[in-house]
PDB file of N, CA, C and O in Angstrom:
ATOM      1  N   UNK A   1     -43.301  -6.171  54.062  1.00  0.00           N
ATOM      2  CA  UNK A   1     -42.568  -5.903  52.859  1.00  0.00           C
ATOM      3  C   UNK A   1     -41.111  -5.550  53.188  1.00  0.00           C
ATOM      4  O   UNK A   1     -40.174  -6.191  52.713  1.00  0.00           O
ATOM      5  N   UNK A   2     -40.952  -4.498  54.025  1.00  0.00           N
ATOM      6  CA  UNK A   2     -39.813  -4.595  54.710  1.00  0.00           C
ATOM      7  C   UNK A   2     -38.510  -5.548  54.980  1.00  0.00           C
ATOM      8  O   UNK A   2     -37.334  -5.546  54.616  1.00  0.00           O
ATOM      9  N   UNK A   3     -39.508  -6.528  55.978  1.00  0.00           N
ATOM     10  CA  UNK A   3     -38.695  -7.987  55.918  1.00  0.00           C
ATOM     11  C   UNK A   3     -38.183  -8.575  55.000  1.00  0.00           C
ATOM     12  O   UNK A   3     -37.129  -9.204  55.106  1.00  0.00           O
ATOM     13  N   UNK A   4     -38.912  -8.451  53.862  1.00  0.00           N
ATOM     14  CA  UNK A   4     -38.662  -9.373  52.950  1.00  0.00           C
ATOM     15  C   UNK A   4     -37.342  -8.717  52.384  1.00  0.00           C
ATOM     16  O   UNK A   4     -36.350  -9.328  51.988  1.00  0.00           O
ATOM     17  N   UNK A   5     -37.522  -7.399  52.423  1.00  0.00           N
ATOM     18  CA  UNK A   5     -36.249  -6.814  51.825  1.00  0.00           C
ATOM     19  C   UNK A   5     -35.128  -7.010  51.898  1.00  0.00           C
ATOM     20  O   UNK A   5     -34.313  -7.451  51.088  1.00  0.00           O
ATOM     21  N   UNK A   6     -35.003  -6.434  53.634  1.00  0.00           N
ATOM     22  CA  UNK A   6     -33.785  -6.597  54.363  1.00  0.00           C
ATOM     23  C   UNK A   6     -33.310  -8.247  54.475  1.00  0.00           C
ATOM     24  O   UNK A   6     -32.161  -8.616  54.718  1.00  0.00           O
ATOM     25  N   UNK A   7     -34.185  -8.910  54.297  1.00  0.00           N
ATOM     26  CA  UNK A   7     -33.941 -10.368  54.633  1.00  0.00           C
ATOM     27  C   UNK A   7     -33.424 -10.699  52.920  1.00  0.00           C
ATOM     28  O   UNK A   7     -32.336 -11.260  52.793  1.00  0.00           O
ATOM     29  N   UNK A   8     -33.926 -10.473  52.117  1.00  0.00           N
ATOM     30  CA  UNK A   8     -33.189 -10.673  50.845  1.00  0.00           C
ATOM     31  C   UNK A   8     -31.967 -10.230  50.493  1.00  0.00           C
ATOM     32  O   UNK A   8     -31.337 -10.656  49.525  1.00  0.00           O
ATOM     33  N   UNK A   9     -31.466  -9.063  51.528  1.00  0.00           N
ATOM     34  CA  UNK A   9     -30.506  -8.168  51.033  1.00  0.00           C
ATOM     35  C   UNK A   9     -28.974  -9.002  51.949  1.00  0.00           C
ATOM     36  O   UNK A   9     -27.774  -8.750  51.841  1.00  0.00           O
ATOM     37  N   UNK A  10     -29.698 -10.018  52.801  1.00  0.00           N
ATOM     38  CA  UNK A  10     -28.790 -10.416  54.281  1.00  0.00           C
ATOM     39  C   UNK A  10     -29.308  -9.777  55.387  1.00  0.00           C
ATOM     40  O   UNK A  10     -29.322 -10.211  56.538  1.00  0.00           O
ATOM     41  N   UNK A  11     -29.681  -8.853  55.032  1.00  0.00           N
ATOM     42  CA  UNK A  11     -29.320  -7.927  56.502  1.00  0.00           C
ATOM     43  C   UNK A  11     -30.596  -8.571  57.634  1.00  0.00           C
ATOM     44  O   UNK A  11     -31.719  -8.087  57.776  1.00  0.00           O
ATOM     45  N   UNK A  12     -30.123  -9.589  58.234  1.00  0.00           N
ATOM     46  CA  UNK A  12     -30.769 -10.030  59.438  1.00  0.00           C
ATOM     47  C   UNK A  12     -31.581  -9.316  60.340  1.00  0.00           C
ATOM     48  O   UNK A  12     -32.800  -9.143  60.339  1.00  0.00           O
ATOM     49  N   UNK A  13     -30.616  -8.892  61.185  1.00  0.00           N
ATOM     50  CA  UNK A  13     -31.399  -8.130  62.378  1.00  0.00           C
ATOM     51  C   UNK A  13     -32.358  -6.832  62.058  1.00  0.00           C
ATOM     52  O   UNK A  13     -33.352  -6.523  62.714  1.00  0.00           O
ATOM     53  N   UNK A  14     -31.921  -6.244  61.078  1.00  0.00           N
ATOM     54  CA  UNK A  14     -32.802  -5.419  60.544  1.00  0.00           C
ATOM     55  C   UNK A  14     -34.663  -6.224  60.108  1.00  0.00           C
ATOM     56  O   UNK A  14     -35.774  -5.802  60.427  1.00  0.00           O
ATOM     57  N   UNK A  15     -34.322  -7.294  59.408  1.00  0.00           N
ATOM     58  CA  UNK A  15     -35.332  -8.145  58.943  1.00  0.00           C
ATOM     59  C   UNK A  15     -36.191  -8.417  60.365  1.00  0.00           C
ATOM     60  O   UNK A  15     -37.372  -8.089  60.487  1.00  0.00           O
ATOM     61  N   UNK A  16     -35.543  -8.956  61.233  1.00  0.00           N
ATOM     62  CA  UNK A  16     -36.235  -9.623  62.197  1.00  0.00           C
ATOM     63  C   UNK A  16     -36.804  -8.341  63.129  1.00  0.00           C
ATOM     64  O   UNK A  16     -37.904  -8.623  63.605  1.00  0.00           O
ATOM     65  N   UNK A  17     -36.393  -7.195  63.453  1.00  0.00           N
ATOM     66  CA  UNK A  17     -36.838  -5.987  64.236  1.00  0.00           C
ATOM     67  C   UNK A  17     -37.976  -5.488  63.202  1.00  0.00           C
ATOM     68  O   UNK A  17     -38.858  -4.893  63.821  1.00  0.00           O
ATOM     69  N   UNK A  18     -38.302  -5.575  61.350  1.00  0.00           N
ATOM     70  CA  UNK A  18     -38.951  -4.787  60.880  1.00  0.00           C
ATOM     71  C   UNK A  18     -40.415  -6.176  61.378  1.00  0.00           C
ATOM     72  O   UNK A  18     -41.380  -6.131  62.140  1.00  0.00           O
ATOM     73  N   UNK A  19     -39.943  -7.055  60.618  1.00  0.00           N
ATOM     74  CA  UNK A  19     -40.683  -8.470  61.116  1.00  0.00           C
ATOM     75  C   UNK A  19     -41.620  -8.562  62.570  1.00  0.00           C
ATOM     76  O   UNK A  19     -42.762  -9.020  62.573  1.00  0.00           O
ATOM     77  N   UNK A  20     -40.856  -7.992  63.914  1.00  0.00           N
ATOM     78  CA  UNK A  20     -41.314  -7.413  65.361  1.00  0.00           C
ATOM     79  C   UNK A  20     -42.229  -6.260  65.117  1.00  0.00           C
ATOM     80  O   UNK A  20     -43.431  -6.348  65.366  1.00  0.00           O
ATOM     81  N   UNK A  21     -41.652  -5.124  64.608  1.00  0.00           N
ATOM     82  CA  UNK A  21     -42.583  -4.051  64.384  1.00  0.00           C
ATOM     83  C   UNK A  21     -43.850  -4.110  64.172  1.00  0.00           C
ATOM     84  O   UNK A  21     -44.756  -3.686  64.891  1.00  0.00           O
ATOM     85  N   UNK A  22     -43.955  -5.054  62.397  1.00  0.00           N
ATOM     86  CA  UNK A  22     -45.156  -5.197  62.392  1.00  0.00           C
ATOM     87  C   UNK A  22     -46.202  -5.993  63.088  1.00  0.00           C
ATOM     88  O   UNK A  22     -47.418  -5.819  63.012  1.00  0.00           O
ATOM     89  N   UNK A  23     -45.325  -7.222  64.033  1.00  0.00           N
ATOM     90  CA  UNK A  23     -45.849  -7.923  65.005  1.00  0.00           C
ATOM     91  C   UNK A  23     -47.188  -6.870  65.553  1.00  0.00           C
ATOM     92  O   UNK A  23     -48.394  -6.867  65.308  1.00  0.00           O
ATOM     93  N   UNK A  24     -46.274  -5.989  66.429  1.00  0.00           N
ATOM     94  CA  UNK A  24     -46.391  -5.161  67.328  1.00  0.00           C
ATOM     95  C   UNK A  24     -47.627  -4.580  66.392  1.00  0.00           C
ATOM     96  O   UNK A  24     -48.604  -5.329  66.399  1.00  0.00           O
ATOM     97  N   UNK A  25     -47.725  -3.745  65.829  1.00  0.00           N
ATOM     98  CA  UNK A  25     -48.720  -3.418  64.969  1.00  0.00           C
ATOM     99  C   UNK A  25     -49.707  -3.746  64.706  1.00  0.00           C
ATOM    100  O   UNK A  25     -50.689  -3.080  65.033  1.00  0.00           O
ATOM    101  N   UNK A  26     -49.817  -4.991  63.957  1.00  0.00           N
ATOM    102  CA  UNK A  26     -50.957  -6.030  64.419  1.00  0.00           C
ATOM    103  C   UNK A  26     -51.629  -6.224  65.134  1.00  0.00           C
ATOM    104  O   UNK A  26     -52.835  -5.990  65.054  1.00  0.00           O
ATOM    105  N   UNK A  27     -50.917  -6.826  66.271  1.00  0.00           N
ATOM    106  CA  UNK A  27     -51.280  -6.723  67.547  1.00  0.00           C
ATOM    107  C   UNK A  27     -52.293  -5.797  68.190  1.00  0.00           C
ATOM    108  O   UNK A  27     -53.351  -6.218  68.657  1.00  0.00           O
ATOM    109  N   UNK A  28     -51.837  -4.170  68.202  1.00  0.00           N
ATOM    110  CA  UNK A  28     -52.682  -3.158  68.637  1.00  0.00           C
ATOM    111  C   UNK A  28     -53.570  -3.098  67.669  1.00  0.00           C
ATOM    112  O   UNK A  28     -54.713  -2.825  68.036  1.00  0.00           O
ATOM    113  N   UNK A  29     -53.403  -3.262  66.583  1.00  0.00           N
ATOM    114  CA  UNK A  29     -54.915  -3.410  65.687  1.00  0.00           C
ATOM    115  C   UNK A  29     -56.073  -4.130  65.870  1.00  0.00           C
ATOM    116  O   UNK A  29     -57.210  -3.889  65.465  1.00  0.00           O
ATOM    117  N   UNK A  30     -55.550  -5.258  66.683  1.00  0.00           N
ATOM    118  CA  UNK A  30     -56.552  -6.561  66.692  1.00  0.00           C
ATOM    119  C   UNK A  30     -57.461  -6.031  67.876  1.00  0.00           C
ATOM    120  O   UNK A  30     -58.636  -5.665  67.882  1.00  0.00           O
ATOM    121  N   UNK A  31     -56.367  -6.132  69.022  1.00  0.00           N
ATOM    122  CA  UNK A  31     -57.019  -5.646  70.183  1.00  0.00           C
ATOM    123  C   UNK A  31     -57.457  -4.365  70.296  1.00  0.00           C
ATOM    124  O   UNK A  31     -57.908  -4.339  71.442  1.00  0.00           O
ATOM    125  N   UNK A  32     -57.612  -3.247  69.805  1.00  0.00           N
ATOM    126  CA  UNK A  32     -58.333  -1.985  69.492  1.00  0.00           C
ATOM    127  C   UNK A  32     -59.072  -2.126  68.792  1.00  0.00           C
ATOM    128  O   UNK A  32     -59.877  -1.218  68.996  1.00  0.00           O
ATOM    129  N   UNK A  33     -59.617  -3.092  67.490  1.00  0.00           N
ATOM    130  CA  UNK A  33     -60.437  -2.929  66.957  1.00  0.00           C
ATOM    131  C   UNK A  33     -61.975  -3.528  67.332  1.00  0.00           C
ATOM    132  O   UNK A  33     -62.998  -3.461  66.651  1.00  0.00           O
ATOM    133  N   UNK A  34     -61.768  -4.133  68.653  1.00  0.00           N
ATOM    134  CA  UNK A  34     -62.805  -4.472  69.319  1.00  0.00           C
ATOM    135  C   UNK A  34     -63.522  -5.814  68.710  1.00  0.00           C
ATOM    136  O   UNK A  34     -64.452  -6.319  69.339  1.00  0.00           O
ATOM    137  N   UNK A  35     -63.130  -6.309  67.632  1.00  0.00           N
ATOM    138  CA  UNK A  35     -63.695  -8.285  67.024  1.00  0.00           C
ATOM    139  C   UNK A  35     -63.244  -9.021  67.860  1.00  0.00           C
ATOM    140  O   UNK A  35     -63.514 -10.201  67.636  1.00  0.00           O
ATOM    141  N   UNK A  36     -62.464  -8.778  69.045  1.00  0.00           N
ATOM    142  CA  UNK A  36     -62.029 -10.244  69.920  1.00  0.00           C
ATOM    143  C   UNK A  36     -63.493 -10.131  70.764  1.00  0.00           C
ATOM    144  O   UNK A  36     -64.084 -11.205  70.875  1.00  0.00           O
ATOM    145  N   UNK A  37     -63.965  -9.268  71.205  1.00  0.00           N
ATOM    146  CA  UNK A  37     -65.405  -9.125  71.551  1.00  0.00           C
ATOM    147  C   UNK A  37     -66.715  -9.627  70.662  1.00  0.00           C
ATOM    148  O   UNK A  37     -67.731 -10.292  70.863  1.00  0.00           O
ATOM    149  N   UNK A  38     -66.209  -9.050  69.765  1.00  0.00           N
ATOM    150  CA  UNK A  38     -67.463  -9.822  68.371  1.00  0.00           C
ATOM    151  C   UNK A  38     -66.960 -11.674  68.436  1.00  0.00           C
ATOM    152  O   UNK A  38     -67.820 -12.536  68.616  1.00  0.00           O
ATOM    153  N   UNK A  39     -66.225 -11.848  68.347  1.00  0.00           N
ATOM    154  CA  UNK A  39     -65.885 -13.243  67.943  1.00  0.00           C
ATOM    155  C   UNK A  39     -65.892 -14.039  69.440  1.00  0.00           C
ATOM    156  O   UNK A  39     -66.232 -15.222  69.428  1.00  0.00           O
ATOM    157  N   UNK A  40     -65.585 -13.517  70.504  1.00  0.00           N
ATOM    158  CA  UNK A  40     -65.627 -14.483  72.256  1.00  0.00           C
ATOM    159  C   UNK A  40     -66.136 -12.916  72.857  1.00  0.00           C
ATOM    160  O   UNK A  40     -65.566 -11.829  72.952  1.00  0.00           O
ATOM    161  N   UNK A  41     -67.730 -13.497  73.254  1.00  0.00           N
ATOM    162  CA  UNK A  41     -69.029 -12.381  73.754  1.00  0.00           C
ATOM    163  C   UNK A  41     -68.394 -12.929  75.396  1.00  0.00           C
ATOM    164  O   UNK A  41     -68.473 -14.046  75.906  1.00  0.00           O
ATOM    165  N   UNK A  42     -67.738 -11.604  75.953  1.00  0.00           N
ATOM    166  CA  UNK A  42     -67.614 -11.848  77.687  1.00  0.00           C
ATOM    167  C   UNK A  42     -68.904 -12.689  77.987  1.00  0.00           C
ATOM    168  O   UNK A  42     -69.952 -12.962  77.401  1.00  0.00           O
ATOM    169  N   UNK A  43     -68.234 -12.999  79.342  1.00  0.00           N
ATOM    170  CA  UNK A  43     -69.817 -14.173  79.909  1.00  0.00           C
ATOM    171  C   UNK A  43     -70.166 -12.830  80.603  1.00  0.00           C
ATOM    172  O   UNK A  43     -71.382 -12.961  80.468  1.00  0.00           O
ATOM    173  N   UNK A  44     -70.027 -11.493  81.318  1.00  0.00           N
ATOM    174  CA  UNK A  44     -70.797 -10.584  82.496  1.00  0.00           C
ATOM    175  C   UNK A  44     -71.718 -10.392  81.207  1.00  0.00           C
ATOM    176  O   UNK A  44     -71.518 -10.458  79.994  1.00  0.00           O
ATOM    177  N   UNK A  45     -72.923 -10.098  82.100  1.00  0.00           N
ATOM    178  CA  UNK A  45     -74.266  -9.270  81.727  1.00  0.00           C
ATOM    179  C   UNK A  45     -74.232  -7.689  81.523  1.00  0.00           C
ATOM    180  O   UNK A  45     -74.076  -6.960  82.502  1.00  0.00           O
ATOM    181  N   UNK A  46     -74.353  -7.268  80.484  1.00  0.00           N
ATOM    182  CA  UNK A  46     -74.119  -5.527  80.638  1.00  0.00           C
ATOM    183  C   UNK A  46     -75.196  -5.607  80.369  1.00  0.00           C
ATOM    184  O   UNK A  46     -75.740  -6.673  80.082  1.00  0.00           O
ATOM    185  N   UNK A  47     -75.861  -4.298  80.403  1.00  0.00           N
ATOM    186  CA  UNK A  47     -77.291  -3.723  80.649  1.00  0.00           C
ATOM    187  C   UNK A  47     -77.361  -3.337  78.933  1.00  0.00           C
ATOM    188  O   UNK A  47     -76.569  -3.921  78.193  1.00  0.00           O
ATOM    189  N   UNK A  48     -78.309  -2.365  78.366  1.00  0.00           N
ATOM    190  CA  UNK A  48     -78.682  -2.439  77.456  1.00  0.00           C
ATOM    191  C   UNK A  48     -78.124  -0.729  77.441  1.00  0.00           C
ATOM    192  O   UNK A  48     -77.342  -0.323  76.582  1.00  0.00           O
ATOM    193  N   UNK A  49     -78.638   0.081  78.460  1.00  0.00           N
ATOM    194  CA  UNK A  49     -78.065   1.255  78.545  1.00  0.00           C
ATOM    195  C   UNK A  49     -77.233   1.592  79.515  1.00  0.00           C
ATOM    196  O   UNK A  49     -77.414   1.158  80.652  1.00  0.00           O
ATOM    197  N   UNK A  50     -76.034   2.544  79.168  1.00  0.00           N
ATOM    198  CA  UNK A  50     -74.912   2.803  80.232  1.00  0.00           C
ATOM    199  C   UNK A  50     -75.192   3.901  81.358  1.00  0.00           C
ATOM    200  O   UNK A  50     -74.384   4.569  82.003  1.00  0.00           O
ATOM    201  N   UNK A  51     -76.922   3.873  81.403  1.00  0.00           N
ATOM    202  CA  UNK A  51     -77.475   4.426  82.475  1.00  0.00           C
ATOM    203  C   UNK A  51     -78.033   4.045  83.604  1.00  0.00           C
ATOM    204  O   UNK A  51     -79.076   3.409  83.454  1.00  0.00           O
ATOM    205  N   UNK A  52     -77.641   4.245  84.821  1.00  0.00           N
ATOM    206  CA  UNK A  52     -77.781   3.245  86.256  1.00  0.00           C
ATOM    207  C   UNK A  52     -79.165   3.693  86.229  1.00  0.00           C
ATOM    208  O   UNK A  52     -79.446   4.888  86.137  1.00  0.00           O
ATOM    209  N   UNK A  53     -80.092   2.717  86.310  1.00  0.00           N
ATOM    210  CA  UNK A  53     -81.453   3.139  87.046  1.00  0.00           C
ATOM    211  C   UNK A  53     -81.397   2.902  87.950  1.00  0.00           C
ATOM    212  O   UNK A  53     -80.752   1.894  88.238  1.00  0.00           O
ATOM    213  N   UNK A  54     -82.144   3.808  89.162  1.00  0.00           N
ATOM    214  CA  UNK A  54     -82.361   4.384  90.705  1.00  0.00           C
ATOM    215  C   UNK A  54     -84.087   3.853  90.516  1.00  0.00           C
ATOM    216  O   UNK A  54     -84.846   4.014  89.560  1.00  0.00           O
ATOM    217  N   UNK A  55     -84.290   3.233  91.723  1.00  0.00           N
ATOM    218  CA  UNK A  55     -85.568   3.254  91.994  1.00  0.00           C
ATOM    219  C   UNK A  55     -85.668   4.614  92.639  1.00  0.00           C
ATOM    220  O   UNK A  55     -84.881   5.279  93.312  1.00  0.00           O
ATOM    221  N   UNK A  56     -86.988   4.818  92.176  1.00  0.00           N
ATOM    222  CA  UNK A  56     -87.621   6.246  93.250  1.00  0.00           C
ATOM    223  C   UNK A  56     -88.739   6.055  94.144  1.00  0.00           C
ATOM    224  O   UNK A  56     -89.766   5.476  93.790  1.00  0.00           O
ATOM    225  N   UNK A  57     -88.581   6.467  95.140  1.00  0.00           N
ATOM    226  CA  UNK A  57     -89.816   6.452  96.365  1.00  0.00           C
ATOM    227  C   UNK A  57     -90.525   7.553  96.456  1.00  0.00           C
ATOM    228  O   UNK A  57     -90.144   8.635  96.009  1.00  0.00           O
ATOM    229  N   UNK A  58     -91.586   7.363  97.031  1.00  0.00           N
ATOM    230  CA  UNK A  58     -92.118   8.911  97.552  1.00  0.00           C
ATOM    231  C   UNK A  58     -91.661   9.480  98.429  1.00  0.00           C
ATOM    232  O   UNK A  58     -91.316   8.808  99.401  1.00  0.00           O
ATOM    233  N   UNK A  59     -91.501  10.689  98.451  1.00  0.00           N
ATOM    234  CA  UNK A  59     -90.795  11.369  99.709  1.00  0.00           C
ATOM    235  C   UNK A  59     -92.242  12.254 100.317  1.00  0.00           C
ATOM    236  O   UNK A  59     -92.159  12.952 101.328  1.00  0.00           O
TER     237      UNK A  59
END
């Protein structure tokens, strides 16, 4: 909304840095919100629980 402002008003560089901002913004949204995982499933195998099982022996 920004952009559109400053870019209506002339004011360029202002337009194009608010325009970057929200780039930027986006951006950390997408990749923090963890759907690039939902949408491309890594190829490694994770386990089911984030608990290492140890075999046990008799001692």
């Amino acid at each position: 909304m920004k952009t559109l402002t400053f870019g209506s008003m002339g004011m360029t560089y202002p337009a194009v840095g608010a325009g970057l901002g929200c780039l930027m913004w986006a951006l950390l949204a997408y990749l923090r919100s963890g759907i690039r995982d939902r949408l491309v499933p890594s190829s490694s195998v994770t386990p089911d629980s984030s608990v290492a099982e140890f075999a046990v022996g008799d001692d």
